[in-house]
C-alpha positions, 0 to 999 in steps of 0.5 A: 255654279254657287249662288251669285249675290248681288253687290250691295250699292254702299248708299253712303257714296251715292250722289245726294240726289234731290235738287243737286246740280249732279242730279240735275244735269246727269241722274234726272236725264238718265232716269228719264231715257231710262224710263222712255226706253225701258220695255213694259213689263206684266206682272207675269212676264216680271215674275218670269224674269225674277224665277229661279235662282242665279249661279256662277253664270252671272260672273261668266255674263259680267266678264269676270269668270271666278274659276277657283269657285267653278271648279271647286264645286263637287263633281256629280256621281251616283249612289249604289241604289241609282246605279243599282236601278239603271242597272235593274229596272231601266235595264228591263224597261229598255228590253221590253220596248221594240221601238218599231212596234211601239210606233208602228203596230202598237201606237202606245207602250206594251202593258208590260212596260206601264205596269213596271214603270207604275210597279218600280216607281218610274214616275216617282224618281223625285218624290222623297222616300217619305211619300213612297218615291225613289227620291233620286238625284237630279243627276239620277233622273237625268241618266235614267232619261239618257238610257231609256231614250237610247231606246225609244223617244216614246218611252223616255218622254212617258218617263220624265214627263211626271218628274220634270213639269209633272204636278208632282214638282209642284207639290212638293214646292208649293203644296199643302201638307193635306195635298202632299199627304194625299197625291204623292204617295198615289202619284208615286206608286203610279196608281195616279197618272199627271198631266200638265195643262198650260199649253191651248190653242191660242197661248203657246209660247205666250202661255201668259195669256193663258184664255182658260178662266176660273171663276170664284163663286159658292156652290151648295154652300161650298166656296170653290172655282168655276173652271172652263178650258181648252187646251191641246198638246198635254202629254199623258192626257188622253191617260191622265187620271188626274190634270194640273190646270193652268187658268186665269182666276177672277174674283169678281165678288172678292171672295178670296181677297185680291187674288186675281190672275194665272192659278194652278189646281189639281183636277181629278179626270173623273170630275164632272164636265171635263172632257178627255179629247182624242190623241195626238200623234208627234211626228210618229212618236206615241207618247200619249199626248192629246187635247183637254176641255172642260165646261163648268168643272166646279173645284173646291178652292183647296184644289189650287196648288198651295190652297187659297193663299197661291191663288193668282200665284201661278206664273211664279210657281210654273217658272220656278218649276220649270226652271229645275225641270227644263234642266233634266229632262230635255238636255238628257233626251238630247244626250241620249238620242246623241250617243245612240247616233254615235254608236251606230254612225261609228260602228256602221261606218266601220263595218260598211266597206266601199271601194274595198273600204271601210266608209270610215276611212273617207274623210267627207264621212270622217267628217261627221263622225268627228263632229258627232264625236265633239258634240255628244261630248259636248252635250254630257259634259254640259247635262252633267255638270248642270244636273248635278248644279240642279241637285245642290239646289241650284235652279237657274232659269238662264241657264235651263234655257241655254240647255234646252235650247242648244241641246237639243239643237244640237241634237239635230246636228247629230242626228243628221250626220248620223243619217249621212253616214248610215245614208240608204241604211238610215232612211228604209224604216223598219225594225232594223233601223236604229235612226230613222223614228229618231230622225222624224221625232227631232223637231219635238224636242226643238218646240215643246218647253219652249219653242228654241226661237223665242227661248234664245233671245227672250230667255237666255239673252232677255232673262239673262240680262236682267238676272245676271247683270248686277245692276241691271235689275235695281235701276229697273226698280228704280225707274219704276216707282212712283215715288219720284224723290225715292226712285231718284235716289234708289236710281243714282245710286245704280247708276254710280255702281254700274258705270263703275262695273262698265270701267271695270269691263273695259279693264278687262277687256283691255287685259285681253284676258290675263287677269284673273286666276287660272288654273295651270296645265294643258287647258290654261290658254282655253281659260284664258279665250274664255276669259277674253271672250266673256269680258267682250261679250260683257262689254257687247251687252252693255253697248246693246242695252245701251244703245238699244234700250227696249227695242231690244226686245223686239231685235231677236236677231241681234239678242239672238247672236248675243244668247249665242255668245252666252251659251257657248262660253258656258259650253265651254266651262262645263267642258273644261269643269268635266275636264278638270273633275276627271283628273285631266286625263290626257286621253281626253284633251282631243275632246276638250280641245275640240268642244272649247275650240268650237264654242270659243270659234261660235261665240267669236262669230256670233260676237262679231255679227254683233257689231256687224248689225248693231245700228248705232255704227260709232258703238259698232265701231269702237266695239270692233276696235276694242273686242275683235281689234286682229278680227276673229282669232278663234277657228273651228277645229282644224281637220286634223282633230276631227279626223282624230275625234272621228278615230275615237267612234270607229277604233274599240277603246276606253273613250269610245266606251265613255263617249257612248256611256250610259245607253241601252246596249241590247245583247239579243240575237235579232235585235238590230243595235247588238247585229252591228255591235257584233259586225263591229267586233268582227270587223276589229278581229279582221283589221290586220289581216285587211291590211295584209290584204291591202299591202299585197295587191299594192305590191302586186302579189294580189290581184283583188283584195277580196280574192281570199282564196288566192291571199291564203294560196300565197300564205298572205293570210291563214286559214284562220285569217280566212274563216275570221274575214268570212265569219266579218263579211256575213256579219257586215252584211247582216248588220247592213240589211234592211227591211221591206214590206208587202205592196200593200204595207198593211199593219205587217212588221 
């Protein structure tokens, strides 16, 4: 994901543009459909699109993926310290959390677990070393995200809240050295706790209208902000000693020149008029979270992040911080919560027997457990390889999105297999359930940071577009100035560059993807779809902004379906870029197959509704003819793979253990994930003789398969046959246990 230039329009061959016959018949109109179509932006939403940085996903939108730059980037590993603290305090964290009497009895984190967070600096992973932080990778954070919600939700979201859209990434991007010196080292010691206010009750997904205001004015001589807010949903407010606030500046005396607009301050709890409201409760999740007023708060106006000079710069700053963050912290809660499921679904269903066997072996449970397999490995591979882009200091906003989005929706998939598989076991809350808090708590993940509807057209496929396009932008610019006689100029000269970038398009769809360096081996013919693909998706885009121009911003639908497209072609390459980085493995190619096989089959879907709904049917038309000329080529997996991938939860072995990776495995007697963990070892230890079992009722020398006592009489099994299957039988059926409760419920656990 190196940085992507833009090409520099060579002015030299642009068309002489003021009163020339090519202005006057081509340029001039073009500007003025341009500017008739062309969407109004706010200043907010421009500096939302201009947020971030943009990488090696600009050649993926434009159709020309440069694999050689993709997978030369170095692949993400962890230093002895990192791994030592995954090993150590996370280690310990994660033991000190019961999950259900986090929820269910105690409703916060045991005091135990604040104080070691606070004591070994879990909410100051980002802070460089010279404040007192752990100064951890990206990549870092992410694993310590992934392990601690393998736990519990309530613990993870506590965790990496302060290091993803925290006041402390701000800080360190934008604060004063006075601001630094003073909040990051408190910050990381844990000694004071951050929330970030931005969300209120009338601006959620359009937190641009932002209602909360402060007013510039002198107080006791002092010139500081009058502040006034409402605002709900903050996580760690109701324990926050210290808020981040997002509001709307105005200066109607000009004190502090013509800054105006969405500003960000730091506001200690303890200041005069604010007002810590009473909790939220997430779906049963009790990560602290609640509501925050304040009335007539007065701040001095070095409290804004960044002093006075940031004053009215808040939307940049707030996009630019949650273009890193929305990278780490979510798509690692997804990874987490993902490859729990696919422990416990595949232990389980190798344990629980039905029919006299095991529930692994019915292809309608083989089924899930296939695909829960493709989509964890799915969901690591992209987490990897963008935390690790993240820690190279590569923030792109697109692409942040695409892993928000698409994780964590993803994460629903599985979690839902899952609980088809455990079924009955899945739904009887208690201590012994490992899914059900997990079940309740999805849709959390779906809505905050972004609601997933309106992240999917307006962020991937909006923001996408104009980032990633390379010219996109700059007839934009053009289009908007006011200076009629230098914007005509500015706009021939895109204009001449852009429909050379659309021949170049349509070359590339033409060459069915065969141009182009690919790397050689087992992967290549994904390459090459990926390549194809990409161009259509291009050429599709084109034909959409085209066609539609503004009103495209209101067809979620369609610029939903071309997110999609988007998305999983960069699904793909992170799939492939794993690959490639561990050495092409060939135990691994059932996985790779599956993951691009999958992504290619969706983006051809979501391709071809597309066309189907795009209105201008001639466009629609010819774009069949040129991208989906047979129809669709790209199937989803074949039952064959799945049912292969299914094998890989349910059989011990090297890729099971990295398909599950990086998650909290408990050893302790009671605990409900270590009881399966042991039915499933004592389930392997007894396969062969099952099977000899098995084979002797067939033939007949065995009434029942369970008649044990016959089996060892007709020297079918061995006495120790016989105490292994016992000892697997009251394991299995202590791992399939569940919990009840007196009539009354009550508080009892």
């Amino acid at each position: 994901m190196a940085a992507i230039h833009r090409p520099r329009v060579n002015s030299r061959v642009a068309p002489k543009p003021h009163g020339s016959l090519l202005s006057r018949i081509f340029v001039r109109p073009w500007l003025a459909t341009v500017r008739r179509g062309m969407p109004s932006l706010s200043a907010t939403e421009r500096e939302a699109l201009q947020a971030g940085s943009v990488g090696w996903e600009a050649l993926l939108f434009q159709g020309r993926p440069d694999w050689r730059a993709w997978l030369a980037e170095p692949a993400g590993t962890l230093t002895a310290e990192e791994q030592a603290f995954l090993e150590g305090p996370v280690e310990t964290l994660c033991g000190l959390v019961d999950d259900w009497a986090v929820t269910r009895n105690l409703h916060d984190l045991p005091p135990p677990v604040w104080r070691l967070m606070k004591e070994q600096g879990f909410f100051g992973l980002a802070i460089p070393k010279a404040y007192g932080g752990r100064e951890f990778s990206p990549l870092a954070q992410s694993a310590v995200v992934v392990k601690i919600a393998s736990r519990s939700l309530s613990a993870a979201v506590t965790a990496m809240v302060p290091n993803s859209i925290g006041p402390a990434k701000l800080l360190l991007r934008y604060g004063t050295d006075a601001q630094q010196r003073h909040w990051l080292p408190r910050l990381a010691s844990g000694r004071e706790i951050p929330c970030f206010a931005l969300t209120g009750p009338t601006a959620g997904s359009d937190a641009s209208a932002i209602p909360d205001t402060g007013i510039v004015c002198r107080r006791d001589g002092r010139l500081g902000i009058l502040l006034n807010w409402d605002k709900r949903y903050i996580t760690l407010g109701p324990v926050a000693t210290v808020l981040g606030l997002a509001f709307q500046l105005r200066d109607p005396d000009r004190l502090l020149g013509d800054a105006e607009g969405i500003t960000l301050a730091l506001v200690p709890a303890d200041t005069p008029g604010v007002e810590i409201g009473r909790r939220h409760l997430p779906l049963d999740q009790v990560f602290q979270n609640g509501p925050t007023r304040g009335r007539n708060v007065f701040i001095p106006v070095e409290q804004i992040i960044g002093g006075p000079d940031y004053a009215g710069r808040g939307w940049l700053m707030l996009m630019e911080t949650l273009a890193g963050g929305r990278a780490i912290s979510l798509p690692a809660l997804a990874v987490g919560a993902g490859k729990l499921c696919a422990l416990t679904a595949g232990s389980y269903a190798a344990v629980r027997h039905q029919f006299h066997h095991p529930i692994a072996r019915f292809e309608g449970v083989a089924e899930r457990l296939g695909r829960i397999a493709g989509n964890v490995w799915l969901a690591e591979a992209a987490r990897h390889v963008t935390a690790t882009a993240n820690g190279r200091g590569e923030h792109s906003a697109v692409v942040s999105a695409m892993l928000k989005q698409n994780l964590t929706e993803r994460m629903r998939v599985v979690v839902n297999d899952a609980m088809d598989v455990l079924a009955g076991k899945g739904i009887m809350l208690g201590p012994r359930n490992l899914l059900g808090r997990l079940y309740e708590a999805v849709p959390i993940a779906i809505t905050v940071e972004g609601a997933n509807i309106l992240t999917r057209g307006l962020i991937v496929f909006g923001q996408g577009s104009v980032r990633c396009h390379p010219h996109l932008l700059a007839e934009m610019d053009a289009a908007a100035t006011t200076r009629e006689e230098a914007g005509e100029t500015a706009f021939a000269a895109a204009l001449g560059a852009h429909l050379r970038y659309v021949l170049g398009t349509l070359g590339r769809v033409l060459g069915a993807g065969r141009f182009g360096w690919m790397p050689p081996g087992p992967a290549r013919a994904h390459y090459r779809s990926i390549n194809r693909l990409s161009a259509g998706f291009a050429l599709a885009s084109e034909v959409a902004l085209l066609t539609l121009k503004g009103t495209l911003k209101r067809r979620e639908m369609l610029s939903g379906r071309l997110a999609d497209a988007f998305t999983h072609l960069f699904l793909a390459a992170c799939v492939l870029k794993r690959f490639e980085d561990a050495g092409r493995p060939e135990a691994e190619r059932p996985l790779v197959d599956w993951c691009c096989r999958h992504c290619l089959a969706q983006t051809e879907a979501a391709l071809d509704g597309v066309i189907a709904n795009l209105p201008h049917r001639g466009a629609a038309m010819l774009l069949r003819l040129l991208i989906l000329p047979f129809g669709r080529r790209c199937a989803e997996p074949a039952d064959r793979l799945t049912l292969q991938l299914a094998g890989l939860l349910t059989n011990p072995g090297p890729l099971r253990e990295r398909l599950t990776c990086g998650i909290y495995r408990p050893n302790g007697a009671g605990d409900a994930l270590a009881v399966l963990e042991r039915a499933f070892a004592a389930s392997m230890a007894v396969q062969d003789a099952e099977q000899r079992l098995q084979r002797a009722v067939h033939e007949g020398r065995l009434d029942r398969a369970d008649n044990v006592a016959q089996a060892v009489a007709s020297s079918i099994l061995t006495p120790a046959d016989a105490v292994l299957i016992e000892q697997a039988s009251r394991a299995a059926r202590e791992a399939e246990r569940v919990d009840d409760f007196p009539p009354d419920l009550g508080q009892e656990a």
